[in-house]
C-alpha positions in Angstrom: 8.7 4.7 -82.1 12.7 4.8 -82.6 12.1 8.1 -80.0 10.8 5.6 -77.3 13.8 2.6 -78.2 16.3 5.4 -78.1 14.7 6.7 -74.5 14.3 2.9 -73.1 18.2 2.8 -74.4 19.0 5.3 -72.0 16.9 4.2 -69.3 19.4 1.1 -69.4 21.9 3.1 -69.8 21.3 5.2 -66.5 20.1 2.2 -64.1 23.1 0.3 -65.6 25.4 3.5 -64.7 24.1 3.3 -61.0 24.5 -0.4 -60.6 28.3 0.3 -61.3 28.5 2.4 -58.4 28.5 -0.5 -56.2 31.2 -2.9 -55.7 32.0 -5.9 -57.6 31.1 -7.9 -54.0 27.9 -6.1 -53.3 27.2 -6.7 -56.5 27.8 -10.4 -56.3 25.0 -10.7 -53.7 22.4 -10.3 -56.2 24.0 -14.3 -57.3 23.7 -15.4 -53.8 20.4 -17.5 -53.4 22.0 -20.2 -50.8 23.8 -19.2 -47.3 26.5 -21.6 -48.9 27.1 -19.6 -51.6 28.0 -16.4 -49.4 31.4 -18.0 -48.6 32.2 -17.8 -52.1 31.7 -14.7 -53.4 35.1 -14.2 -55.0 34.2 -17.2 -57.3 30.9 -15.6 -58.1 32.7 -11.9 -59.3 34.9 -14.2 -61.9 32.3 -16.6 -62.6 29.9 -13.9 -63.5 32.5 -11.5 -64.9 32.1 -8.4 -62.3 35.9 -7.2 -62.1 35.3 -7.0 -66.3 35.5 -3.4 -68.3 32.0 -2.2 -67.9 31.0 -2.4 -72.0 31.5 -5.8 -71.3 29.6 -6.0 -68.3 26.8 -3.6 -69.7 26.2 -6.0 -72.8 26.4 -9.4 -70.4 23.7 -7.2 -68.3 21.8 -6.7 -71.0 21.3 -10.1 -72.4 20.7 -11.7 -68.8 17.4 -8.8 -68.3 16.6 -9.7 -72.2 15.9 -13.4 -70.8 14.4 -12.8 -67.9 17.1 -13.2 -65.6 16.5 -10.0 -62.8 18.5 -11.6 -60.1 17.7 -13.0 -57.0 15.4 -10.9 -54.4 16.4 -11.7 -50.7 13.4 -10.0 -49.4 11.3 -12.2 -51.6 13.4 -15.2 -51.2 13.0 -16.3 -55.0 13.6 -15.0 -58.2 12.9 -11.2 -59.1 11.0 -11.6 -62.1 8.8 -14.5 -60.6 8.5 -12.4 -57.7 7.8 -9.7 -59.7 4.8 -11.6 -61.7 3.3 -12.6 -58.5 2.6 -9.3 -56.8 2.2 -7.4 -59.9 -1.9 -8.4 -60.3 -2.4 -6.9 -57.0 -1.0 -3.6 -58.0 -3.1 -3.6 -61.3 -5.8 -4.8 -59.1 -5.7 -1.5 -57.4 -5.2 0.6 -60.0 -7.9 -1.1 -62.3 -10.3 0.6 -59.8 -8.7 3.7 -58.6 -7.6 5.3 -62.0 -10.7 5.4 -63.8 -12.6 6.8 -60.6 -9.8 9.3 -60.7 -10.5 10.3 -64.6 -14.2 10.6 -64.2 -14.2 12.6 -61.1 -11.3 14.1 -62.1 -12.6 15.6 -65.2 -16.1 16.1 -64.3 -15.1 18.5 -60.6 -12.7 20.4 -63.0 -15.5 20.7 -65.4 -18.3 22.0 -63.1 -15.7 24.1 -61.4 -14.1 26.0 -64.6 -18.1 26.2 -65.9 -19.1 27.9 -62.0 -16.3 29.8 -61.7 -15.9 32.0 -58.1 -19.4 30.0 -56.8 -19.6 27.6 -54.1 -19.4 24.8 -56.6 -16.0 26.3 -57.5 -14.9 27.4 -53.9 -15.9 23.5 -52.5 -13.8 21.8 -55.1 -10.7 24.4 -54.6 -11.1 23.5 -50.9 -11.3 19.8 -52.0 -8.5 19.9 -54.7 -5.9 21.8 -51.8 -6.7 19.2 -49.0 -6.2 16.5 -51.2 -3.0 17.4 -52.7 -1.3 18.3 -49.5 -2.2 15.8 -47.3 0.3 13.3 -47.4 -1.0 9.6 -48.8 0.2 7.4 -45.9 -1.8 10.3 -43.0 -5.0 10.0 -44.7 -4.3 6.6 -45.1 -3.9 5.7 -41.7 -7.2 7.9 -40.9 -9.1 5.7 -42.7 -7.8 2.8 -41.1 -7.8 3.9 -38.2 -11.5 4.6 -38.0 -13.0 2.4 -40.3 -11.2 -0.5 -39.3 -10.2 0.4 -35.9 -13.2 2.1 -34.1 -15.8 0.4 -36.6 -14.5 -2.9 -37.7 -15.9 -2.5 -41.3 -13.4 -2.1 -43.8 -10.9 -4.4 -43.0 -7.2 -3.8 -44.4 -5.1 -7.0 -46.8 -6.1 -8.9 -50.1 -8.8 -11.0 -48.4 -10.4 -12.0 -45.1 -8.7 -15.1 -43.4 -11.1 -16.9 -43.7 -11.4 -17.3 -47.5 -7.9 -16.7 -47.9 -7.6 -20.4 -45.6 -10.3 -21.9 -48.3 -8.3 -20.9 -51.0 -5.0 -22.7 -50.0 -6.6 -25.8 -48.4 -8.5 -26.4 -51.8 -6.5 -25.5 -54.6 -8.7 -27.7 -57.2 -11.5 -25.4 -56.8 -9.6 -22.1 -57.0 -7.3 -21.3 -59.8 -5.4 -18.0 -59.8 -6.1 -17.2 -63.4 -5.1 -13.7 -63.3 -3.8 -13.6 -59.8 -6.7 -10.4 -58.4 -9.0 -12.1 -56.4 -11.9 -9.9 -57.8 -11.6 -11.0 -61.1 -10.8 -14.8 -60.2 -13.7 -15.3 -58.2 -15.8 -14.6 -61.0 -13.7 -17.0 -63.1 -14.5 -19.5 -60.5 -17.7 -19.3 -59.6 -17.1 -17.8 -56.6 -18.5 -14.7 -55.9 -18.2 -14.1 -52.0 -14.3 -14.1 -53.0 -15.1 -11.3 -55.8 -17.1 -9.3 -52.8 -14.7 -9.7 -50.8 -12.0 -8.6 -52.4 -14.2 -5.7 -53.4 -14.8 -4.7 -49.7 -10.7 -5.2 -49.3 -10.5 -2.6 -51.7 -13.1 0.1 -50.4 -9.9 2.5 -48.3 -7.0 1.6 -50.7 -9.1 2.6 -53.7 -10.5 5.7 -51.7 -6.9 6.9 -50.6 -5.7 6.5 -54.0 -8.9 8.1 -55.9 -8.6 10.9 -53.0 -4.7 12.0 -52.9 -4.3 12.0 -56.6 -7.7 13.3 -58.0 -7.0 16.2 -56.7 -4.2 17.5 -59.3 -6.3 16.5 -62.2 -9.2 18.4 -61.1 -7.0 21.5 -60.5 -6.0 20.7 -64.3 -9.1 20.2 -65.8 -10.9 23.1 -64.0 -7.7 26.0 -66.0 -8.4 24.3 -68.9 -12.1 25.0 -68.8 -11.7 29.1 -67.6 -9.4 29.2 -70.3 -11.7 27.8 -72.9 -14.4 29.7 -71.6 -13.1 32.8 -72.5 -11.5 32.5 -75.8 -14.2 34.2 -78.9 -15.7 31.2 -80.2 -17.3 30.6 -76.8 -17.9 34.4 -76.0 -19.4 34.7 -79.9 -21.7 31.1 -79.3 -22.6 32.5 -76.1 -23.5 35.8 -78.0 -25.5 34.1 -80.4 -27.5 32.2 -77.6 -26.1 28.6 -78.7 -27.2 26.2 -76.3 -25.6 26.0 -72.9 -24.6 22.1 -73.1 -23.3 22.1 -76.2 -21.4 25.0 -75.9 -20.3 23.8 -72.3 -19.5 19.8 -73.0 -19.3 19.6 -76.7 -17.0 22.3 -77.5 -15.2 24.0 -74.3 -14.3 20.5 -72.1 -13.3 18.6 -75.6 -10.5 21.5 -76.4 -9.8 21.6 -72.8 -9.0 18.0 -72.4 -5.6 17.7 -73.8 -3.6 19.1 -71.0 -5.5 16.6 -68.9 -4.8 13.6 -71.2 -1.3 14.5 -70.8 -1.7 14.7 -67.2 -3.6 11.7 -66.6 -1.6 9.6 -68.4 1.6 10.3 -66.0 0.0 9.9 -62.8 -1.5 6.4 -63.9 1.4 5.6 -64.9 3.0 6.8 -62.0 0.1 4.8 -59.5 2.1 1.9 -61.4 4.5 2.1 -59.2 2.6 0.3 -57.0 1.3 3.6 -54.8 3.7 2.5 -51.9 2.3 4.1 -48.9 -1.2 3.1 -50.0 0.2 -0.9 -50.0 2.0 -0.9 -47.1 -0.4 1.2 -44.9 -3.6 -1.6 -45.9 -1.4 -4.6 -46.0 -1.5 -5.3 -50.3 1.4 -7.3 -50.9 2.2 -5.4 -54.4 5.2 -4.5 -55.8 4.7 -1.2 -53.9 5.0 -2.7 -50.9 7.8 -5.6 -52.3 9.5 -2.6 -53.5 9.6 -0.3 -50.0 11.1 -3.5 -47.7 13.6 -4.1 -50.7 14.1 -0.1 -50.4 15.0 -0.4 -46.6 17.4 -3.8 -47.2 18.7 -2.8 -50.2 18.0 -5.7 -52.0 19.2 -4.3 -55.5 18.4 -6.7 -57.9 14.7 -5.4 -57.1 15.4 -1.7 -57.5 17.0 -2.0 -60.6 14.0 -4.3 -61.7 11.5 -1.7 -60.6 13.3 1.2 -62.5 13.4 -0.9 -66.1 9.8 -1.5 -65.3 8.6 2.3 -64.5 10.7 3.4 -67.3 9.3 1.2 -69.4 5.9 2.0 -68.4 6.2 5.6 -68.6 7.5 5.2 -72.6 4.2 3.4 -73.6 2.1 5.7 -71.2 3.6 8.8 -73.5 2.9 6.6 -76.4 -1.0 5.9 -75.7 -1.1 10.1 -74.8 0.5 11.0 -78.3 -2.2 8.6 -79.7 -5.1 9.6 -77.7 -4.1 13.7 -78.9 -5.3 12.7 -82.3 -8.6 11.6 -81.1 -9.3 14.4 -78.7 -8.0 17.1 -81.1 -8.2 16.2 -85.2 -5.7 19.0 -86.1 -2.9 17.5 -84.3 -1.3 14.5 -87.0 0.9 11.8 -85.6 4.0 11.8 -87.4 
């Protein structure tokens, strides 16, 4: 645990580092939330100490972030970290469906591959795993949407249809955004054509996602299983005629599964991100997508926001996998 403080410590460190590059003025438009107050941006750098030595500066930094003060996003037009708390349920919202498809069929193709090794079932998922990791995310994307929404007109790109989205904001005492992804708050409501909705909102996103990034997992999964396969407990339970299953999933996948936990665990927390080209190709106003038009206008209160927040995910990520190793594998001890 002090590992993780001490990394998070220089996570700060490094975003805080970068921030200094800029000047004290450009700086001082992270303050401005008024066109008024971009006359006086001289009074902001003294009022908010940005000429000052940077230990100074670093510890002032520190204590605003502490309270929740992220700066003002211009792209937003409102406060990072209430920007931030808005479109971050419609990132987890896609990533509450993708990453578990992603784990099952993840595991499971690597599985049947490493068990059929050199057989069609291996050859397919090969074929499978190669397309998927080198076609890029925003291409197979734009496939998708181009003929399922624009030849067919069946999977329709955004959070919701129009329609319900209209409903939604003309009667806001029947709808309460309890945890801000429409799928789950419909069925807090009572109103399940929203949940299906934003089910049938999430058909290409999820697909994309599940597609692009499955791939690497399986390739994973399917070493871990040839290697397993061949070391002499297998070769001597095989010898001995122990049953196929067991020897297969009870034994050869459990042992091969750490590797994959490990792997797993980075690219969810990597999807955290807010899988940008997936957001801004279907039209999910995420933090993926918040975080690409702050990209382009360099609205830097929200890139350093986004950095603390991916570095902080990708310390408890590491956490849950060091946790999870015990499970999977009793010999290793947590110290």
């Amino acid at each position: 645990m002090f590992f993780l403080i001490f990394v998070l410590f220089g996570v700060s460190l490094l975003i805080f580092s970068i921030l200094m590059t800029f000047s004290p003025e450009r700086r001082a438009a992270a303050y401005v939330t008024t066109p008024q107050q971009a006359k006086d941006i001289p009074r902001i750098i003294e009022m908010y100490g940005l000429d000052d030595p940077y230990h100074l500066q670093y510890i002032r930094w520190v204590k605003e972030i502490s309270t929740g003060n992220l700066g003002w996003s211009l792209v937003a037009a409102r406060p990072v970290l209430d920007a931030f708390l808005y479109l971050l349920p419609y990132t987890i919202e896609l990533n509450l469906f993708a990453s578990p498809l992603i784990i099952i069929f993840g595991i499971w193709l690597g599985t049947q591959a490493g068990i059929h090794r050199d057989t069609w079932v291996d050859h397919s998922t090969r074929v499978f795993a190669i397309i998927g990791w080198s076609l890029p995310t925003f291409l197979f994307a734009l496939v998708l949407l181009m003929v399922f929404y624009g030849y067919f007109s069946i999977l329709p790109p955004g959070l919701i249809s129009d329609d319900i989205a209209m409903w939604i904001v003309d009667n806001p005492d029947k709808f309460t955004r309890y945890t801000g992804m429409y799928s789950l708050d419909g069925i807090l409501n009572g109103r399940l054509n929203v949940t299906l909705d934003a089910l049938w909102h999430l058909v290409m996103p999820v697909i994309t996602q599940v597609i692009v990034v499955v791939a690497l997992l399986m390739r994973v999964m399917r070493s871990g299983m040839i290697e397993e396969l061949s070391r002499d407990y297998v070769i001597t339970a095989r010898a001995k005629g122990a049953d196929k299953r067991t020897m297969y999933f009870g034994h050869a996948r459990k042992n091969a599964l750490i590797p994959v936990v490990t792997v797993a665990g980075q690219l969810v927390a990597f999807s955290m991100e807010g899988s940008i080209a997936v957001e801004v190709v279907f039209n999910r106003q995420g933090i993926g997508q918040w975080l690409a038009a702050s990209a382009t206008q360099l609205d830097m209160p929200v890139l350093m926001c986004m950095c603390m927040f991916m570095g902080i995910i990708f310390v408890v990520a590491n956490l849950i996998i060091d946790i999870l190793y015990a499970f999977i594998d009793p010999r290793i001890r947590l110290g």
